[in-house]
PQR file of N, CA, C, O and H, with PARSE charges and radii, in Angstrom:
ATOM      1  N   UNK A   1       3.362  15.427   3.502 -0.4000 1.5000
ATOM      2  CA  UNK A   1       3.006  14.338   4.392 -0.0000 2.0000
ATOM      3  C   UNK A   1       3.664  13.064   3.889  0.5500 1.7000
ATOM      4  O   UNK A   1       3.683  12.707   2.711 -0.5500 1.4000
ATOM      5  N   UNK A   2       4.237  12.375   4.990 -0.4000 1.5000
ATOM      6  CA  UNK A   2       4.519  10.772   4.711 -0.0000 2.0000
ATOM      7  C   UNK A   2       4.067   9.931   4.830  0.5500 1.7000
ATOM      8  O   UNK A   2       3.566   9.840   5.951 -0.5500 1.4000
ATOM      9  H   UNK A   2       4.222  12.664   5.947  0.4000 1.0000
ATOM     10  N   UNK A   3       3.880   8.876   4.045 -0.4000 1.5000
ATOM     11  CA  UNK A   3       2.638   7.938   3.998 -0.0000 2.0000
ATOM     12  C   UNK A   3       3.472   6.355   3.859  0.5500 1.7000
ATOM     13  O   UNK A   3       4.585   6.362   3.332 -0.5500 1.4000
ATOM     14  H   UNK A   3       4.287   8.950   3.135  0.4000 1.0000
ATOM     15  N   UNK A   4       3.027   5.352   4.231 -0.4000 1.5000
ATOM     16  CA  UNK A   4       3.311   4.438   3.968 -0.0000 2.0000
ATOM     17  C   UNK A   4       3.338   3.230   2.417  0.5500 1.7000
ATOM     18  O   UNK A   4       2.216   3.433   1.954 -0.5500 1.4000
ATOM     19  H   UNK A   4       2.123   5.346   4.659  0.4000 1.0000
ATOM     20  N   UNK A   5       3.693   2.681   1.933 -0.4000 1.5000
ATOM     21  CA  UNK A   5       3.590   1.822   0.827 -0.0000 2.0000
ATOM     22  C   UNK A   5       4.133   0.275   1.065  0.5500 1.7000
ATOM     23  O   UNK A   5       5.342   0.075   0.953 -0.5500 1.4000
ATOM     24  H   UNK A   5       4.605   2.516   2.310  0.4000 1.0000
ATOM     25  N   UNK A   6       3.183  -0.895   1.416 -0.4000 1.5000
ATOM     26  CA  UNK A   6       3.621  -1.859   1.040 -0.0000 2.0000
ATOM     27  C   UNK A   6       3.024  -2.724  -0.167  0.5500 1.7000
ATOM     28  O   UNK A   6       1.850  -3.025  -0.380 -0.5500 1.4000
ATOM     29  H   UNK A   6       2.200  -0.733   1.508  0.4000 1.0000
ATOM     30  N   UNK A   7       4.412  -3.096  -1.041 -0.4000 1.5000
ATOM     31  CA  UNK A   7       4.191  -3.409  -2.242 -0.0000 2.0000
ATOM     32  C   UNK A   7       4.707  -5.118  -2.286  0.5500 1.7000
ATOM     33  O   UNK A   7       5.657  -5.719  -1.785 -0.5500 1.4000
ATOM     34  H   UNK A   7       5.366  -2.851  -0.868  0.4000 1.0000
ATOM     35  N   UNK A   8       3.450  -5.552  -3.230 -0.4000 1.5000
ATOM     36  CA  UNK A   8       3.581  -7.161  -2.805 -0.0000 2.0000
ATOM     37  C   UNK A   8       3.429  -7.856  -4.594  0.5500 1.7000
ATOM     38  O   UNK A   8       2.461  -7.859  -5.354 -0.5500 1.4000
ATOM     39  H   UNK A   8       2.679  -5.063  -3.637  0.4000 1.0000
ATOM     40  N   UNK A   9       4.364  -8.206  -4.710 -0.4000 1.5000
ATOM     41  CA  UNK A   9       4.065  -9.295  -6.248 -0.0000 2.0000
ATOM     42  C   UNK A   9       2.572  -9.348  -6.544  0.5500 1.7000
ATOM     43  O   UNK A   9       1.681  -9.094  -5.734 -0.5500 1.4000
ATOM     44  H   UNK A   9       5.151  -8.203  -4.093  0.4000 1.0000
ATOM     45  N   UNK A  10       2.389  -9.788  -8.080 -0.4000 1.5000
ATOM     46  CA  UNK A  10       0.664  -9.276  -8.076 -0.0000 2.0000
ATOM     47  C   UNK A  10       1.368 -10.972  -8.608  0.5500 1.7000
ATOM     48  O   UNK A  10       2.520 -11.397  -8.693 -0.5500 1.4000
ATOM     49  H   UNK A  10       3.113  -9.994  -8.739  0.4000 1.0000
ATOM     50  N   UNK A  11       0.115 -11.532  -8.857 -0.4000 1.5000
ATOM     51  CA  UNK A  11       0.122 -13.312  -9.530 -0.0000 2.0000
ATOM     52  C   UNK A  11       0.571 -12.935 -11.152  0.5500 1.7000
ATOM     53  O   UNK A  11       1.391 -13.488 -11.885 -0.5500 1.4000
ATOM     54  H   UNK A  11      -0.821 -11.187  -8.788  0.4000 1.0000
ATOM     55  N   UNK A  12      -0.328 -11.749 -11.388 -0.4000 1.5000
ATOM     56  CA  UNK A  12      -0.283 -11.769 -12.812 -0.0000 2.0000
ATOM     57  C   UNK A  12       0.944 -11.159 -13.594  0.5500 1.7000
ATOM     58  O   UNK A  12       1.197 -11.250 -14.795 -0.5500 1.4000
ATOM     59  H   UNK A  12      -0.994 -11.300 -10.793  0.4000 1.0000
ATOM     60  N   UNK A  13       1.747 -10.411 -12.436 -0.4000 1.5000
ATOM     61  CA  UNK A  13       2.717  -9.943 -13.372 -0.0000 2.0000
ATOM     62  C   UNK A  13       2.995  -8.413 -12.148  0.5500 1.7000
ATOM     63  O   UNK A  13       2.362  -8.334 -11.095 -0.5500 1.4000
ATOM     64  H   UNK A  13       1.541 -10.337 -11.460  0.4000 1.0000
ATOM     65  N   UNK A  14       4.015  -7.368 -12.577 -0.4000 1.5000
ATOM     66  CA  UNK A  14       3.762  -6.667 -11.699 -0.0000 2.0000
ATOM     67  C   UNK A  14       3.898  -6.054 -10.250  0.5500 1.7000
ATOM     68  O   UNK A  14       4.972  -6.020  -9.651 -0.5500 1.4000
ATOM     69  H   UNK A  14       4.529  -7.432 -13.432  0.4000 1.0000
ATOM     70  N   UNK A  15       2.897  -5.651  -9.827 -0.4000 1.5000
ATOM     71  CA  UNK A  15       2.852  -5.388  -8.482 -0.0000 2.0000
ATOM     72  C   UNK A  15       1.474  -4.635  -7.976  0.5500 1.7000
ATOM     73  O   UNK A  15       0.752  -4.022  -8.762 -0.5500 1.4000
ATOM     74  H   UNK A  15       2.024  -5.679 -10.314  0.4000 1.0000
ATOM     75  N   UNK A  16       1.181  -4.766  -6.476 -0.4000 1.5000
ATOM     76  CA  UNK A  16       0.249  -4.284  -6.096 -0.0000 2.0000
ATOM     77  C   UNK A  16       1.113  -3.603  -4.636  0.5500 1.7000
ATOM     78  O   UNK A  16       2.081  -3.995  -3.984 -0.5500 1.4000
ATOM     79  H   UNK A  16       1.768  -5.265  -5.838  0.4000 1.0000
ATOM     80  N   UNK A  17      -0.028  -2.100  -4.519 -0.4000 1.5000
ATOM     81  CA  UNK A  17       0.697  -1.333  -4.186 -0.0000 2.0000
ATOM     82  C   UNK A  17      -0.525  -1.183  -3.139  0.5500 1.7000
ATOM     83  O   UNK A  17      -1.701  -1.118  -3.495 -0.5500 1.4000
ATOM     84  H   UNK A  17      -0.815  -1.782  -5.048  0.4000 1.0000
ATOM     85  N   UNK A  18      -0.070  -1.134  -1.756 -0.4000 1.5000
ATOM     86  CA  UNK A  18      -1.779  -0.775  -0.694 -0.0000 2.0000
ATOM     87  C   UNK A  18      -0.532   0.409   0.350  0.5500 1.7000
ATOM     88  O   UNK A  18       0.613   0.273   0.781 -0.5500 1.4000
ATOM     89  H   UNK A  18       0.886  -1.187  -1.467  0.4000 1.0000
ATOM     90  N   UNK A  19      -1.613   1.557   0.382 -0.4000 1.5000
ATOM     91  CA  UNK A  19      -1.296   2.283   1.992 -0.0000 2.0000
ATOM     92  C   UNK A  19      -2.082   2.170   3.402  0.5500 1.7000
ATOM     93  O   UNK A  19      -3.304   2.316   3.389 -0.5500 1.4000
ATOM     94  H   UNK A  19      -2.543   1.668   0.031  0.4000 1.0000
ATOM     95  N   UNK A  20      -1.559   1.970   4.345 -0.4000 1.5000
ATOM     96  CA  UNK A  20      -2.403   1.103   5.024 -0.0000 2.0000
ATOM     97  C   UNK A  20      -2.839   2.420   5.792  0.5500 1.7000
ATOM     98  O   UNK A  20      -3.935   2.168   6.294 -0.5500 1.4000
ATOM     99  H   UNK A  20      -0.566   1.851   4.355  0.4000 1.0000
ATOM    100  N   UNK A  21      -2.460   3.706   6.098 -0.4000 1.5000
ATOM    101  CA  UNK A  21      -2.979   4.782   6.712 -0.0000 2.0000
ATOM    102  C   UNK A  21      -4.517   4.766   6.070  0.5500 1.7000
ATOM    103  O   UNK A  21      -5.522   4.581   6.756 -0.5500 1.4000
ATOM    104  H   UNK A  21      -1.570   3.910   5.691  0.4000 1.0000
ATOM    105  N   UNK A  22      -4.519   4.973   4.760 -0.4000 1.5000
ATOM    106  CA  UNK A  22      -6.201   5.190   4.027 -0.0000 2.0000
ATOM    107  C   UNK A  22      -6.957   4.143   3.293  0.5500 1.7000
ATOM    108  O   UNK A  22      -8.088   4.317   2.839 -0.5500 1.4000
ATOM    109  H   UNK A  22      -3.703   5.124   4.203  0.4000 1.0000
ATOM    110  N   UNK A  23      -6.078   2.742   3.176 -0.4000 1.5000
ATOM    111  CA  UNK A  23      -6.472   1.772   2.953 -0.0000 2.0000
ATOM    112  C   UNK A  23      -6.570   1.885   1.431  0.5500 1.7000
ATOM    113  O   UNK A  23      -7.410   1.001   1.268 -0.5500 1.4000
ATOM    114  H   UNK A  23      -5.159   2.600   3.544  0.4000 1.0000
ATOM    115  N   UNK A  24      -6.258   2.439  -0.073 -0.4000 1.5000
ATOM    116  CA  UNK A  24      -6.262   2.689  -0.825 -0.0000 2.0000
ATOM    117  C   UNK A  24      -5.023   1.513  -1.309  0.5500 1.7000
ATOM    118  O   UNK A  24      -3.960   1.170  -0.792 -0.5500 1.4000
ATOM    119  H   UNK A  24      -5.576   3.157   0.059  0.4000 1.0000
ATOM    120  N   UNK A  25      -5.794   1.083  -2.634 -0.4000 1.5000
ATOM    121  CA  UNK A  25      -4.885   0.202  -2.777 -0.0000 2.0000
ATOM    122  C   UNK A  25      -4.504   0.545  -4.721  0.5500 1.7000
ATOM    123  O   UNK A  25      -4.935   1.479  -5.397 -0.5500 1.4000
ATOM    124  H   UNK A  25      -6.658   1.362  -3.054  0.4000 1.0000
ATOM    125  N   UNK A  26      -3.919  -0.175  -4.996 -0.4000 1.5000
ATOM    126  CA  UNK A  26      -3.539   0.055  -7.099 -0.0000 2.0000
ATOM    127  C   UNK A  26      -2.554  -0.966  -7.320  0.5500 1.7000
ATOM    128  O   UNK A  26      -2.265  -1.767  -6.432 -0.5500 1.4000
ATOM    129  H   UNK A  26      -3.569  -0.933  -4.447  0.4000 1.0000
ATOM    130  N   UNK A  27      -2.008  -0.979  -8.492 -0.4000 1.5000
ATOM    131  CA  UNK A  27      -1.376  -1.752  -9.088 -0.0000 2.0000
ATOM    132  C   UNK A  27      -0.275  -1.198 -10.375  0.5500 1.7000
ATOM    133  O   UNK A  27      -0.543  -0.203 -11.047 -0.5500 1.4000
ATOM    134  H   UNK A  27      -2.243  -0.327  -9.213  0.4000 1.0000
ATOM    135  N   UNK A  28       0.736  -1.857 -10.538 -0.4000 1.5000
ATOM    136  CA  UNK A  28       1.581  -1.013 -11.722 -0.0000 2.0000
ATOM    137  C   UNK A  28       2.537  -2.768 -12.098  0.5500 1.7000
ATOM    138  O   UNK A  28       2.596  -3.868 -11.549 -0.5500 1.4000
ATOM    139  H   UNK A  28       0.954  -2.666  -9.991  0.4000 1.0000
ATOM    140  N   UNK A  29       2.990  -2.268 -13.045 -0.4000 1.5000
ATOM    141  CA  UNK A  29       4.317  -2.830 -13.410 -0.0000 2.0000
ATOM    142  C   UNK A  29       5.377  -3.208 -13.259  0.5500 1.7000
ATOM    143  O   UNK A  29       5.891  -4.319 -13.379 -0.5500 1.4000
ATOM    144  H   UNK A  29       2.942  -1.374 -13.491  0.4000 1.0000
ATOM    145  N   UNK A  30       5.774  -2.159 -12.956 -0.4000 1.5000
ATOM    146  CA  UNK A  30       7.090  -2.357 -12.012 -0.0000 2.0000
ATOM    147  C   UNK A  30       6.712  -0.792 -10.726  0.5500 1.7000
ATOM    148  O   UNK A  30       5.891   0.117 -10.613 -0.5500 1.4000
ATOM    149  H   UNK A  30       5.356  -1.256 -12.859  0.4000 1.0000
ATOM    150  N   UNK A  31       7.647  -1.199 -10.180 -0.4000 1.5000
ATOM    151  CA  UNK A  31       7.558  -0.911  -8.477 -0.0000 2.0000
ATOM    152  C   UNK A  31       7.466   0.563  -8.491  0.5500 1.7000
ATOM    153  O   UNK A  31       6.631   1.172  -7.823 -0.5500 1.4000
ATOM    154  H   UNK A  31       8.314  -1.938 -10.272  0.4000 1.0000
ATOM    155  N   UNK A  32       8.287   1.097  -9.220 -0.4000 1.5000
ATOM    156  CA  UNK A  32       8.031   2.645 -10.122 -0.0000 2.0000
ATOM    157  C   UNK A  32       6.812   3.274 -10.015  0.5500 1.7000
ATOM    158  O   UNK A  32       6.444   4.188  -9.279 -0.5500 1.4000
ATOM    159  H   UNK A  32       8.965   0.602  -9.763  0.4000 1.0000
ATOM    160  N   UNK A  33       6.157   2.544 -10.996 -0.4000 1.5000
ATOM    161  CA  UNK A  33       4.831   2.783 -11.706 -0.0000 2.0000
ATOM    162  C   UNK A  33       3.587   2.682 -10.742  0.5500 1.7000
ATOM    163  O   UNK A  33       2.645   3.463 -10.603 -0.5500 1.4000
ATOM    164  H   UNK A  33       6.456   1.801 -11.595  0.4000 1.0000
ATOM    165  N   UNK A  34       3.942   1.165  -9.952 -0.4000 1.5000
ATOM    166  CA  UNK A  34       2.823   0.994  -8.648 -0.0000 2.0000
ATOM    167  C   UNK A  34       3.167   2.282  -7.579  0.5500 1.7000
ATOM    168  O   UNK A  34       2.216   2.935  -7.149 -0.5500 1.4000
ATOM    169  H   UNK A  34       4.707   0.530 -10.065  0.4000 1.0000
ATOM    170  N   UNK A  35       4.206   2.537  -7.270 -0.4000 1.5000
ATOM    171  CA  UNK A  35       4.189   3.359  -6.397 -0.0000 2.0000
ATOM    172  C   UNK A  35       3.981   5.165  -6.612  0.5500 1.7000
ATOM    173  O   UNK A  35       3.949   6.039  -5.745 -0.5500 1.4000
ATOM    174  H   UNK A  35       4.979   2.006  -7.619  0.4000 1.0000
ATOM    175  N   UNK A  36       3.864   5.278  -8.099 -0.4000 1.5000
ATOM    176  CA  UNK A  36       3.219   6.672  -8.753 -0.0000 2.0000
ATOM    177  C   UNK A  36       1.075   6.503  -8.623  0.5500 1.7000
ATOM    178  O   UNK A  36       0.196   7.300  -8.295 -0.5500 1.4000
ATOM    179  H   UNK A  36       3.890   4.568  -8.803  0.4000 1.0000
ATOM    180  N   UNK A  37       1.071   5.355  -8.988 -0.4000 1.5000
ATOM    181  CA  UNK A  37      -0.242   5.430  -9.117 -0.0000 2.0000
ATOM    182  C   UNK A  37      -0.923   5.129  -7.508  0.5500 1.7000
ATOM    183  O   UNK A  37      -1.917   5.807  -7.247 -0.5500 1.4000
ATOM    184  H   UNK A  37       1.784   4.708  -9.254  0.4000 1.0000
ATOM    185  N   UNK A  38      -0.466   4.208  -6.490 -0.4000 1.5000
ATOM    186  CA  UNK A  38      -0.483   4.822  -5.166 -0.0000 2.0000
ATOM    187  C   UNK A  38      -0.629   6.185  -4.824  0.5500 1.7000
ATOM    188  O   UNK A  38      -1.554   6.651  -4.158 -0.5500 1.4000
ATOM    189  H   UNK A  38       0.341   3.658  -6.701  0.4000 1.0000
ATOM    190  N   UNK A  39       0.368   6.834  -5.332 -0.4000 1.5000
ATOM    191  CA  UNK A  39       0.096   8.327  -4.500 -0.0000 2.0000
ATOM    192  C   UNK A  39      -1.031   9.135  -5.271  0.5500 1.7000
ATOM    193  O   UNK A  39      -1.729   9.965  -4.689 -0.5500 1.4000
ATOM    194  H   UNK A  39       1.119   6.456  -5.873  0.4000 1.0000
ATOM    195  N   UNK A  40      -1.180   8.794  -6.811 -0.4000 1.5000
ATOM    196  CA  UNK A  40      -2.059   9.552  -7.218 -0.0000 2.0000
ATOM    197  C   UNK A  40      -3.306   9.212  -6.633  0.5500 1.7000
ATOM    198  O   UNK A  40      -4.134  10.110  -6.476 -0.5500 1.4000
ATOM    199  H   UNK A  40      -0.613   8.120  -7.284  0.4000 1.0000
ATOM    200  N   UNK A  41      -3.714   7.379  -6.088 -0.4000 1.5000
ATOM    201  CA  UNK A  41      -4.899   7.013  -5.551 -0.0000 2.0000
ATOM    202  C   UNK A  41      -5.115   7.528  -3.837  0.5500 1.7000
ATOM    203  O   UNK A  41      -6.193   7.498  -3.245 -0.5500 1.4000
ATOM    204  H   UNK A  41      -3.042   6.649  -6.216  0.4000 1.0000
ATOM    205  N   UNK A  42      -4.032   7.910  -3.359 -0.4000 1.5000
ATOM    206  CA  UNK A  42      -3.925   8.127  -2.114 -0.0000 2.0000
ATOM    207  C   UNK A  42      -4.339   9.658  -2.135  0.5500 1.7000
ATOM    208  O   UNK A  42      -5.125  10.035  -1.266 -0.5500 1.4000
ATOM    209  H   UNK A  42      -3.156   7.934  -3.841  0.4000 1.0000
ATOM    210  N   UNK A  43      -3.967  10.372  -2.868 -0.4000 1.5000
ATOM    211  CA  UNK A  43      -4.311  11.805  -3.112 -0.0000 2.0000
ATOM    212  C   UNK A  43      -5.480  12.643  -3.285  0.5500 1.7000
ATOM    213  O   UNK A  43      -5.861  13.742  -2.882 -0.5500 1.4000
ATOM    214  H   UNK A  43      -3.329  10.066  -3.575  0.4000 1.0000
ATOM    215  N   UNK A  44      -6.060  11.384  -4.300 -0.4000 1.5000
ATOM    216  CA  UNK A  44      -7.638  11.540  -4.707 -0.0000 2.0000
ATOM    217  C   UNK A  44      -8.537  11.272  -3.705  0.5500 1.7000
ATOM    218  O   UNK A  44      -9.458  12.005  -3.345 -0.5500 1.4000
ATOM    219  H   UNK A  44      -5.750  10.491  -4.627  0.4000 1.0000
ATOM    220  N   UNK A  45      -8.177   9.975  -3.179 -0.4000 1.5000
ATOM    221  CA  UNK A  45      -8.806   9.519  -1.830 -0.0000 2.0000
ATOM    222  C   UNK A  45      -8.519  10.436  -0.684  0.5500 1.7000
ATOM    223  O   UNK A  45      -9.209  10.379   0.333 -0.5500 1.4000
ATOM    224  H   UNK A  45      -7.430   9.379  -3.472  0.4000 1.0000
ATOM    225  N   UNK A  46      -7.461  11.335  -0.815 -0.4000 1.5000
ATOM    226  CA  UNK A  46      -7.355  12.391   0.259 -0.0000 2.0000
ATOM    227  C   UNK A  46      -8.195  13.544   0.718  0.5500 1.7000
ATOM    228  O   UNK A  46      -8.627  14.115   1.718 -0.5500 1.4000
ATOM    229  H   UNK A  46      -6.900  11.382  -1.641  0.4000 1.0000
ATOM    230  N   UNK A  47      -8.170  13.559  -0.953 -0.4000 1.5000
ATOM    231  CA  UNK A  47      -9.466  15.309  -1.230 -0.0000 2.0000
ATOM    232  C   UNK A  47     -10.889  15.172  -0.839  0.5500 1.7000
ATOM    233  O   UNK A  47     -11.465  16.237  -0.615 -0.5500 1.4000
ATOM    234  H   UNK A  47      -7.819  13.095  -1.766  0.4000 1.0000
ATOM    235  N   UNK A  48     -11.820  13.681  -0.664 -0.4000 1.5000
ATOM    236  CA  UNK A  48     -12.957  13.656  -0.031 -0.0000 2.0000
ATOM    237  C   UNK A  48     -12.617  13.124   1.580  0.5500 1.7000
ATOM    238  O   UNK A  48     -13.552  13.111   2.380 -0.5500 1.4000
ATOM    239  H   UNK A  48     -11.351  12.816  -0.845  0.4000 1.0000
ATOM    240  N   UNK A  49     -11.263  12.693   2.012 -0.4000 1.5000
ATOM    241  CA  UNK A  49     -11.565  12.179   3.406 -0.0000 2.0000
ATOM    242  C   UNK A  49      -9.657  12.305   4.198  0.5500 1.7000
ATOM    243  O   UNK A  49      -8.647  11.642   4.430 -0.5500 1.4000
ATOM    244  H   UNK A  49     -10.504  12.704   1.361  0.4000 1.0000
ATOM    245  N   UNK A  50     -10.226  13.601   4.305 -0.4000 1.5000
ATOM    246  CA  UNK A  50      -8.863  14.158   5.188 -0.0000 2.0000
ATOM    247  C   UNK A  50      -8.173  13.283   5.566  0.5500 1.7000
ATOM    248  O   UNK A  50      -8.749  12.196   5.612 -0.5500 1.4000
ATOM    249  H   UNK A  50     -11.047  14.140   4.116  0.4000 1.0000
ATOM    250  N   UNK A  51      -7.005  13.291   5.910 -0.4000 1.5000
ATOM    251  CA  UNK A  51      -6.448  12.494   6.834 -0.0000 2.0000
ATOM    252  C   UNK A  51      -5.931  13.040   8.479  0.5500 1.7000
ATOM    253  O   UNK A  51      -5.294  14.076   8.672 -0.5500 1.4000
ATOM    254  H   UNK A  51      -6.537  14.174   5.872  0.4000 1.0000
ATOM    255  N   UNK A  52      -6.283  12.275   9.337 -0.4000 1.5000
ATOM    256  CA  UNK A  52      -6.468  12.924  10.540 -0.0000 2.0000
ATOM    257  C   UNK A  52      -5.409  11.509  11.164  0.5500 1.7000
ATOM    258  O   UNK A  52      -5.637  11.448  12.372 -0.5500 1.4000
ATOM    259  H   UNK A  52      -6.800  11.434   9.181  0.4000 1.0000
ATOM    260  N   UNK A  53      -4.862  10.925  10.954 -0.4000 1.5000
ATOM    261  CA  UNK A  53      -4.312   9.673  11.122 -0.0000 2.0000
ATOM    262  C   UNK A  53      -3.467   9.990  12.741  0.5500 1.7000
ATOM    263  O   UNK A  53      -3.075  11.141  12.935 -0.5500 1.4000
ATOM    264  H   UNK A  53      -4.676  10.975   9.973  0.4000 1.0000
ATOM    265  N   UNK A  54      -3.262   9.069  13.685 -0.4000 1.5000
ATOM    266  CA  UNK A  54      -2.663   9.499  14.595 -0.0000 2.0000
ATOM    267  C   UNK A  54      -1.370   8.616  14.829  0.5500 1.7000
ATOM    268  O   UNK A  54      -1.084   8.227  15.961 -0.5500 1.4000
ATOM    269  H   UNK A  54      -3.579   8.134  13.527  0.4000 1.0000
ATOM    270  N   UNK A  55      -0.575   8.303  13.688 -0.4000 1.5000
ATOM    271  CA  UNK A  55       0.552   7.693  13.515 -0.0000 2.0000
ATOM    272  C   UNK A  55       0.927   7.173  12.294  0.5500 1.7000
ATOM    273  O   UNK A  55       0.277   7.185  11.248 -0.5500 1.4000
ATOM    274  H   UNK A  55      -0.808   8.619  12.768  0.4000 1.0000
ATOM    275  N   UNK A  56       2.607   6.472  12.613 -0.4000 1.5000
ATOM    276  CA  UNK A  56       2.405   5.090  11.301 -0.0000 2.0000
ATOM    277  C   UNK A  56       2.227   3.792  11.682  0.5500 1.7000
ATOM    278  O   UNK A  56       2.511   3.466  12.834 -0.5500 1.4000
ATOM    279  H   UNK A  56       3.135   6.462  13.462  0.4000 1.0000
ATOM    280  N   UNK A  57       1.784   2.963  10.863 -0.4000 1.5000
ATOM    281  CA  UNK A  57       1.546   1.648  10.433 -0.0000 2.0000
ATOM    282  C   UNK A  57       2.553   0.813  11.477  0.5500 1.7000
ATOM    283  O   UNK A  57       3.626   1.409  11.381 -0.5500 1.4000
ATOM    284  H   UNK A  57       1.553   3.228   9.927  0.4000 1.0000
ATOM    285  N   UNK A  58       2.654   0.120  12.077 -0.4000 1.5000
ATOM    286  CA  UNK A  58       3.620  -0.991  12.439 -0.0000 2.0000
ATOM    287  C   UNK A  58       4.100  -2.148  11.577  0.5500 1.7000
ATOM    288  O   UNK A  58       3.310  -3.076  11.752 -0.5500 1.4000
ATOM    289  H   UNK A  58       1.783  -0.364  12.154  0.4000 1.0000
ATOM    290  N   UNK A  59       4.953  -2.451  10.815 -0.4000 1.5000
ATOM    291  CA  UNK A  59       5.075  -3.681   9.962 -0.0000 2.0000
ATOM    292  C   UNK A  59       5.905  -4.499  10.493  0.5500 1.7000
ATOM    293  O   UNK A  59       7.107  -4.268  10.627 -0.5500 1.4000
ATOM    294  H   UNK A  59       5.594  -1.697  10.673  0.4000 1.0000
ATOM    295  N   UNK A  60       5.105  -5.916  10.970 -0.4000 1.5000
ATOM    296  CA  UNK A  60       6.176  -6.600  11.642 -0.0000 2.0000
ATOM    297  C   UNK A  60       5.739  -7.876  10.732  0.5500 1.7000
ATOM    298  O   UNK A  60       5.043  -7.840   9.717 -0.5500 1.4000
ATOM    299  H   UNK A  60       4.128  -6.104  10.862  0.4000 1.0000
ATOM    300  N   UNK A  61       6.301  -8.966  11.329 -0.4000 1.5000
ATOM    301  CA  UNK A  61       5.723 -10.414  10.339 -0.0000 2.0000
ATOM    302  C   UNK A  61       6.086 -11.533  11.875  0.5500 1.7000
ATOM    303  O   UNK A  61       6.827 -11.376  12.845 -0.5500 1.4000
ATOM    304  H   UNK A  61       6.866  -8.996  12.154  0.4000 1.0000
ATOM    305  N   UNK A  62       5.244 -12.528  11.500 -0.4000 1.5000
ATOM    306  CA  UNK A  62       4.979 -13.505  12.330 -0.0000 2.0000
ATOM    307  C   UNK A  62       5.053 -14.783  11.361  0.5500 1.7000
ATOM    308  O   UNK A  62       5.059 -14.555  10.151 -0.5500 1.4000
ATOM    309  H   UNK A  62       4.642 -12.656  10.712  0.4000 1.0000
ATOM    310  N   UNK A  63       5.114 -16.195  11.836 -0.4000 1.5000
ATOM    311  CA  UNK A  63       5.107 -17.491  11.513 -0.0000 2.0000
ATOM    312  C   UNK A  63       4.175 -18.245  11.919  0.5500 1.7000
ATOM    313  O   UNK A  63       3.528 -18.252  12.966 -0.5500 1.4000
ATOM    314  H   UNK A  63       5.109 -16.381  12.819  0.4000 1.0000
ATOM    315  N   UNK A  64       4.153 -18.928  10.945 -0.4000 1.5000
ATOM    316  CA  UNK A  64       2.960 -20.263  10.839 -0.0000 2.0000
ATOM    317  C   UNK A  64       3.599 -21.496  10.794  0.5500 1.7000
ATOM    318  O   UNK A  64       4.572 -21.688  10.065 -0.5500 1.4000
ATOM    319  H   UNK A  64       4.679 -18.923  10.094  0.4000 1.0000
ATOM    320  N   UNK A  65       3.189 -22.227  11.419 -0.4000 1.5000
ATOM    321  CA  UNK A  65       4.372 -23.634  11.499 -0.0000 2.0000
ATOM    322  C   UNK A  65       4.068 -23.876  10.228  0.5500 1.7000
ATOM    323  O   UNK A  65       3.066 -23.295   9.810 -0.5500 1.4000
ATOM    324  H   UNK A  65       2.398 -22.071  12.011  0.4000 1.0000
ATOM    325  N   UNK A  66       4.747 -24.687   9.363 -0.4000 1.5000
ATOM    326  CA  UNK A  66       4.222 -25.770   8.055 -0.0000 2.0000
ATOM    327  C   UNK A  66       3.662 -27.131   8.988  0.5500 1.7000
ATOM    328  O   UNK A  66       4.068 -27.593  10.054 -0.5500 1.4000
ATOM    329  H   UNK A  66       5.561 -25.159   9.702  0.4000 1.0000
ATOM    330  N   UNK A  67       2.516 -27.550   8.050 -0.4000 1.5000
ATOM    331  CA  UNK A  67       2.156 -28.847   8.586 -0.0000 2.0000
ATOM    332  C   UNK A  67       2.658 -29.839   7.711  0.5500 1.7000
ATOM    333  O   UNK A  67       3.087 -29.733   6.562 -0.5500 1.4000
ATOM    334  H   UNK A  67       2.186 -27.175   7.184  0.4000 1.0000
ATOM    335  N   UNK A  68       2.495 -31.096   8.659 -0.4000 1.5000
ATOM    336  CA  UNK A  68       3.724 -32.155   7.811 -0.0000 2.0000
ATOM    337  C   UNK A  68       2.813 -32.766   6.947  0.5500 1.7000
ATOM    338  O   UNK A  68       3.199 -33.608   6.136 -0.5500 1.4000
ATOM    339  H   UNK A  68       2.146 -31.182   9.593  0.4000 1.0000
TER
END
């Protein structure tokens, strides 16, 4: 199965790693590492709650004016 990963700078260093199909989220080091421990959290989280998902994710991005 294919699953989604978006991975976003953590403040502290890093990275944080969320799948938005099961909502499972983790964290690693480098992008590597976040995205190993993702699948292991996505996996675990798999074995009590199937996935029955009826697509993928849409990732688009939108704007916010800056205020002056």
């Amino acid at each position: 199965m294919e699953f989604s990963a978006v991975l976003t700078p953590a403040p502290e260093g890093g990275y944080v790693a969320f799948n938005p199909e099961t909502g499972t989220t983790t964290q690693g080091e480098t992008v590597e590492e976040a995205l190993a421990n993702l699948r292991e959290a996505t996996e675990l989280y798999l074995e009590e709650f199937p996935f029955s998902g009826t697509g993928r994710p849409l990732l688009t991005s939108f704007e916010i004016p800056e205020r002056a």
